[in-house]
N, C-alpha and C positions, 0 to 999 in steps of 0.2 A: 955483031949488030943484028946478023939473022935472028941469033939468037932468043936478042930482048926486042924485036918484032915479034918472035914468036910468042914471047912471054907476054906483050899486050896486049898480041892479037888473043891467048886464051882468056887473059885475066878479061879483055872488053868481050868474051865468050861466055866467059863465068858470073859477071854480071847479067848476061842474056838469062842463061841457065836460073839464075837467084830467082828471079821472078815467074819463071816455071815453076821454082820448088815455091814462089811465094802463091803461084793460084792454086795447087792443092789446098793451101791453109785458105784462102777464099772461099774456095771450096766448101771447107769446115763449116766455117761460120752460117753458109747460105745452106747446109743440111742442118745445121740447129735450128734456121728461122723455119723450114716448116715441120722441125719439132715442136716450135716455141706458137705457131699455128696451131697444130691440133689441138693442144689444152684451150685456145682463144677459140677454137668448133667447139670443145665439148661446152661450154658454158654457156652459151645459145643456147645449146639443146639442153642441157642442164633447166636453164629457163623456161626451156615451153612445156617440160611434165610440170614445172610449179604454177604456171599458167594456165595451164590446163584444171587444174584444181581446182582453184577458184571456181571455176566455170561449171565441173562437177558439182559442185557445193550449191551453186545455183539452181541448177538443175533439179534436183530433190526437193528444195524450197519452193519452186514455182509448183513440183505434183502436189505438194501440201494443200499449198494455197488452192490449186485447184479441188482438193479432195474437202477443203474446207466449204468450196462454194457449193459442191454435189449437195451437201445434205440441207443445203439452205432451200434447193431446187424441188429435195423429196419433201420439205416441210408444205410444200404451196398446195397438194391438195388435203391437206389437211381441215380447211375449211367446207371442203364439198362431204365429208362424212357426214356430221349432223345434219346434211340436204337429203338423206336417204331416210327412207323410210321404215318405220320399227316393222317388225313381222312377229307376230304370237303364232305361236305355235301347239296344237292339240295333240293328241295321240288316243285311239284308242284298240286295244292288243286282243287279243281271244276273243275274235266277236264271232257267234257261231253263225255264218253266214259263209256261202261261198266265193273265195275270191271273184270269179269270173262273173257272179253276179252282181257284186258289188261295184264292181269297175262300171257298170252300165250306169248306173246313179249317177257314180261319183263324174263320167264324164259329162253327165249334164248341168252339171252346178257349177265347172270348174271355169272360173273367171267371172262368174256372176258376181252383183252385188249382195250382198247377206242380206237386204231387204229384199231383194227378188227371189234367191235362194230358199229358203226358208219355208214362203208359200206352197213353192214349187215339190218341195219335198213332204210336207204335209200331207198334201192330196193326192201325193203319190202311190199307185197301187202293188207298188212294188216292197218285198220285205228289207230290205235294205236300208231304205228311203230313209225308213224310222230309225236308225241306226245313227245314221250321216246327220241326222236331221238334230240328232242329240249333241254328237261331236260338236257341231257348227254351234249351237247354245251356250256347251262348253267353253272353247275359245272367246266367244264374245265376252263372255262374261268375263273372263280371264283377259281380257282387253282391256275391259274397265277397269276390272281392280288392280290390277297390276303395271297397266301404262299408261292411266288417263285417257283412255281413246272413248269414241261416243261410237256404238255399237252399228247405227244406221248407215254409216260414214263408211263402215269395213267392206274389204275386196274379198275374195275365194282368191288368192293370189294362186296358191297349191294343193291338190289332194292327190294321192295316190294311195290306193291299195294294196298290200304288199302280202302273201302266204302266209298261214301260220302253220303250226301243226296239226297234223290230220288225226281225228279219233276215227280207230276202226272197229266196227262192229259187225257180227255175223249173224246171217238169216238162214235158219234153217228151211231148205228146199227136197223137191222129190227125192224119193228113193234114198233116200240118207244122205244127200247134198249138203252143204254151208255153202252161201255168196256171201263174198266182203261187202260190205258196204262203209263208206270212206263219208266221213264226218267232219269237213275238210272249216276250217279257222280264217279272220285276215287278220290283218293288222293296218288299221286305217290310221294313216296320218294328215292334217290339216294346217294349212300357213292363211292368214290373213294379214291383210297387212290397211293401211289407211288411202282412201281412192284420192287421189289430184282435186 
């Protein structure tokens, strides 16, 4: 009878024991659930690069739109162009005169009206005068005929004097000498434009 005491007491041992060997296999199953997890992570994440996209795609449509609106922005002054005013323009090139005397003229006429202008340069005792005096005849006319403008109406908006080439010639002096003398050129140019 010891015995088969003993042989109950293992076999109700061995039962114990089953269920030991049966939470290993529990075990199993609960390392598969968070293998059977990770794939159900990666598909979230899977999800928000394609979400993201979208949103990408939006993003370049709205720079469009805004790149669309810039040039609507550059069209607006476009109506303030025809509000400026035409400027004609003269030139006259190899005038034998000296620059630095010409400037003295030229700075007394510069912003006059060409009815004021004009007089001024007439009765001027200066060699230049007559020069500038021509120019400024030039242009008007060239006002009229070429942009409709009415000649009394025009500004001296511009003039300056600019160098031209120097002709050099030689004077014979004592004792067998030459001196240069410099025969110096401008190049006069004039803008008028129409007074307010």
């Amino acid at each position: 009878m010891a015995e088969e005491k003993k042989d109950t007491e293992q076999k109700s041992k061995a039962p114990a024991k089953k269920p030991a060997a049966k939470k290993p296999a529990a075990d199993k199953p609960a390392a598969k659930k968070p293998a059977a997890k990770k794939p159900a992570a990666k598909k979230p994440a899977a999800k928000k690069p394609a979400a993201k996209k979208p949103a990408a795609k939006k993003e370049p449509a709205k720079t469009e739109a805004k790149a669309e609106t810039k040039p609507k922005a550059k069209g607006k002054p476009k109506p303030k162009e025809p509000a400026t005013r035409p400027v004609v323009n003269a030139s006259a090139r190899f005038v034998r005169v000296a620059p630095r005397k010409a400037r003295l003229v030229a700075d007394q006429v510069r912003g006059l009206p060409l009815e004021d202008a004009l007089p001024l340069l007439r009765f001027s005792t200066r060699g230049a005068a007559q020069d500038i005096r021509k120019l400024l005849e030039s242009a008007a006319a060239n006002a009229e005929t070429n942009h409709d403008l009415v000649a009394d109406d025009l500004l001296i908006k511009d003039i300056h004097v600019d160098e031209g080439p120097t002709l050099r010639r030689y004077r014979p002096r004592a004792l067998g000498r030459a001196t240069r003398i410099n025969k110096r050129t401008s190049h006069i140019a004039v803008a008028l434009t129409p007074e307010d």
